[in-house]
C-alpha positions, 0 to 999 in steps of 0.5 A, a space after each residue: 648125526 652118527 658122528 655127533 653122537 660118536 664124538 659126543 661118546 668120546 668126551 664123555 669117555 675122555 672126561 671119565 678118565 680124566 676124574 679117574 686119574 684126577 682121583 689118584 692125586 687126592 692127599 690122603 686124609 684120616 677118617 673115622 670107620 663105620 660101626 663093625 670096624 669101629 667096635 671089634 678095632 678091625 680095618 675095613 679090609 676083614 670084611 670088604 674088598 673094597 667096601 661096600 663089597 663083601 669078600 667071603 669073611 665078611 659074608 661069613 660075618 653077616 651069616 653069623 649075626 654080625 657076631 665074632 665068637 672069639 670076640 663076645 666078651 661080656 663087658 662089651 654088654 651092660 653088666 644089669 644083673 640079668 642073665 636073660 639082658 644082653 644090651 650092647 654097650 656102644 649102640 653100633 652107628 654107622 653112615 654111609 654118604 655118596 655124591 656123584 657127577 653124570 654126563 649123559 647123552 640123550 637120543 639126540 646126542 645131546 649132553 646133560 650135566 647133572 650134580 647128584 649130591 647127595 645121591 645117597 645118605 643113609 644111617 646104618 646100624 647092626 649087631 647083636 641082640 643076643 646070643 646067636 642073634 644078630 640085627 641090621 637096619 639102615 634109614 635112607 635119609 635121602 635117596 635120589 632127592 628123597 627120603 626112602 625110608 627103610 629098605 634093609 632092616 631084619 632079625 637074624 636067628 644063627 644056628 637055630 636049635 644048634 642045627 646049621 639053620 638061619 631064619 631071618 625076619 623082616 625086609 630085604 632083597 629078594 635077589 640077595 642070594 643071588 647077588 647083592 644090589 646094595 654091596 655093588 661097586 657100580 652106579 649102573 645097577 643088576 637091572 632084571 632084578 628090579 625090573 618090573 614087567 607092564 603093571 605088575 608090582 613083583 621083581 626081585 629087589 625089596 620086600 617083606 618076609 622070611 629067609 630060610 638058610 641051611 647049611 650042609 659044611 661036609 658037602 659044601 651044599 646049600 638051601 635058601 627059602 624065603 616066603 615073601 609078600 609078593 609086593 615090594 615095601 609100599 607102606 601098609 594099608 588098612 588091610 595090612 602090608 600085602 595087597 592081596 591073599 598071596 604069598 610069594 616062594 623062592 627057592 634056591 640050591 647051592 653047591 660049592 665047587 671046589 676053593 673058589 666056585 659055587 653054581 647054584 640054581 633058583 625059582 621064585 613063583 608068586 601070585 598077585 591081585 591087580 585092576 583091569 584098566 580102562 580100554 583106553 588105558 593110559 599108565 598115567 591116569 588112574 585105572 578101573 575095572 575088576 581085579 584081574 590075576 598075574 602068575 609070576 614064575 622066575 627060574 635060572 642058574 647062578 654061578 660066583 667063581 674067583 681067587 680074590 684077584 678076579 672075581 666073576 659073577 653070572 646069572 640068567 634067569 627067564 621070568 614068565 606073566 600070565 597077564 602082567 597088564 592086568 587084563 581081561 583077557 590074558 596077555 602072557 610075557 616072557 622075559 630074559 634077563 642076563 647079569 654079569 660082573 667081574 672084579 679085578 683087584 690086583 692085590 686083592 684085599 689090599 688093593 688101591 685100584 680096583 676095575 668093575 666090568 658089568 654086563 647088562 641085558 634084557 629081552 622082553 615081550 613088553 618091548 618098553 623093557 628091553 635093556 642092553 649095556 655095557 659098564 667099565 667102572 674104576 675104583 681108588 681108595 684114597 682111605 678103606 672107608 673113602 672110594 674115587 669111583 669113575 665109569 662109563 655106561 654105554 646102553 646099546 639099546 638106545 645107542 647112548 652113553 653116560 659117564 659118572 664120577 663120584 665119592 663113595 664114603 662110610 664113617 
């Protein structure tokens, strides 16, 4: 068996590499560019390194509400003869479509094939409403097989009272300070941050609230606040969109270190209602019982360092439950997560080929969340807008590997 599954790891290895050198031969054909290029008549490259992957002018762009100062000209707007009517012209569209191949093998070594196409499409549109405030949604018309629906879509208020002070309104990831899921260059995902633990409904991927951002320049300091629902972006009931009385808090601190460092360090502490299940509790089934209370606590650092040739990100956080499971009688878990990345793009901005190393790892009192992996992806632009992408995942946990090929496309 070990050497059946050794050889079976070497092909799926062997055939990424196969796509990956395929994929530089693709010819090079002309295609449209999303909406912020589109508008402002910028290549993809101001912003990304490659797209989706933001580079610090394109963060920088993002936090002043997808607004270029230099660049706001009035007959951009319609000319209606209002001062307080600041309509944009063009209304800024965008989609971004992704397919992928996977070659997966299970725990008896057995391969599995599967055409994932679409994996990914989605409507995006952002800009301005007025001055200093921007807007950002996008629709998944379909993700893995089904319509999503709204995941990212917010007001952003910049420079509130002329002070460095950001609000924004609406739904996001909670984990976006941190490292942002939606802008990676991976199949494999940052897994602790969508993680949930036993039955409890808080992670740090998507959720309804308000982010807080302040700014100090001459220190090179930072401070983001959100106030959060606590329970992801289920559809609203008739009690509304949160499931119970609580709010949930983050918290983080920032400081640059020096041109091409920053460490910063985050808490997150939240409450949440849920339902004791029945003794012979079974996930599948509905459960009864009263509402039982979960205490959430996150905590850990964070550290981004690169020259835009390497680029390296880390965090480790420890998550702690008082009664993920919702019992009658408390059953705390602790949990560690790590997430690790480094980016390589030799000619930075302008680079053709770029290599995504990407660690993984979980370690949970709830053993069923226990994770641990290892990724090398490869990235060609055949255009800024159009990405080959190939890699290879192998989960050390369940002694598996799976490769995936794909196209990462936006117009």
């Amino acid at each position: 068996m070990e050497r059946s599954s050794s050889m079976n790891t070497t092909r799926i290895f062997g055939v990424a590499l196969l796509v990956v050198l395929a994929g530089s031969l693709l010819p090079e054909t002309a295609s449209a560019i999303p909406a912020f290029a589109r508008r402002h008549k910028l290549s993809c490259t101001t912003c990304h390194a490659p797209f989706p992957r933001l580079k610090a002018f394109g963060d920088d762009f993002a936090a002043n509400g997808f607004a270029l100062p230099e660049d706001e000209n009035d007959r951009d707007y319609v000319a209606a003869g209002d001062d307080l009517l600041r309509l944009n012209k063009d209304f800024p569209l965008a989609v971004r479509l992704d397919a992928f191949v996977t070659l997966a093998e299970d725990g008896e070594g057995d391969l599995k094939t599967d055409l994932q196409s679409p994996f990914g499409l989605k409507l995006l549109s952002g800009g301005t409403l007025a001055r200093n405030v921007g807007y950002y949604f996008y629709f998944f018309l379909s993700e893995r097989g089904e319509v999503a629906g709204i995941e990212d879509a917010y007001v952003h208020f910049n420079d509130v009272g002329g002070a460095p002070l950001d609000i924004l309104v609406g739904q996001f990831q909670a984990c976006d300070p941190l490292m942002k899921r939606e802008l990676r260059l991976t199949y494999e995902d940052y897994l602790i941050y969508k993680t949930r633990i036993g039955r409890s409904n808080i992670n740090l991927a998507y959720d309804r609230g308000v982010i807080l951002a302040y700014d100090m320049p001459r220190s090179g300091s930072n401070v983001i606040a959100m106030v959060l629902n606590g329970n992801g972006k289920d559809p609203a009931t008739d009690a509304g969109f949160d499931s119970d009385k609580y709010k949930n808090f983050f918290l983080r601190f920032g400081q640059d270190v020096g041109q091409y460092a920053s460490v910063g360090y985050f808490g997150y502490y939240g409450d949440e209602l849920g339902v004791d299940p029945d003794p012979d509790f079974d996930p599948a089934t509905t459960v009864s019982g009263p509402a039982m209370h979960n205490r959430v606590l996150y905590h850990g650092p964070d550290v981004k360092a690169g020259n835009g040739t390497l680029d390296f990100s880390f965090q480790y956080l420890q998550r702690r439950d008082t009664n993920p499971g919702f019992y009658a009688l408390e059953d705390r878990v602790e949990t560690d997560g790590l997430v690790g990345e480094l980016v390589i793009s030799p000619h930075q901005d302008r680079s053709r080929h770029v290599v995504t190393l990407l660690y993984n790892r979980i370690d949970s009192e709830w053993d069923e969340h226990d994770r641990e992996s290892f990724t090398v992806g490869v990235s060609r632009l055949s255009q800024r807008n159009l990405r080959m992408t190939a890699e290879y995942t192998y989960d050390n946990a369940q002694s598996t590997g799976r490769a995936a090929v794909g196209v990462v496309s936006a117009f």
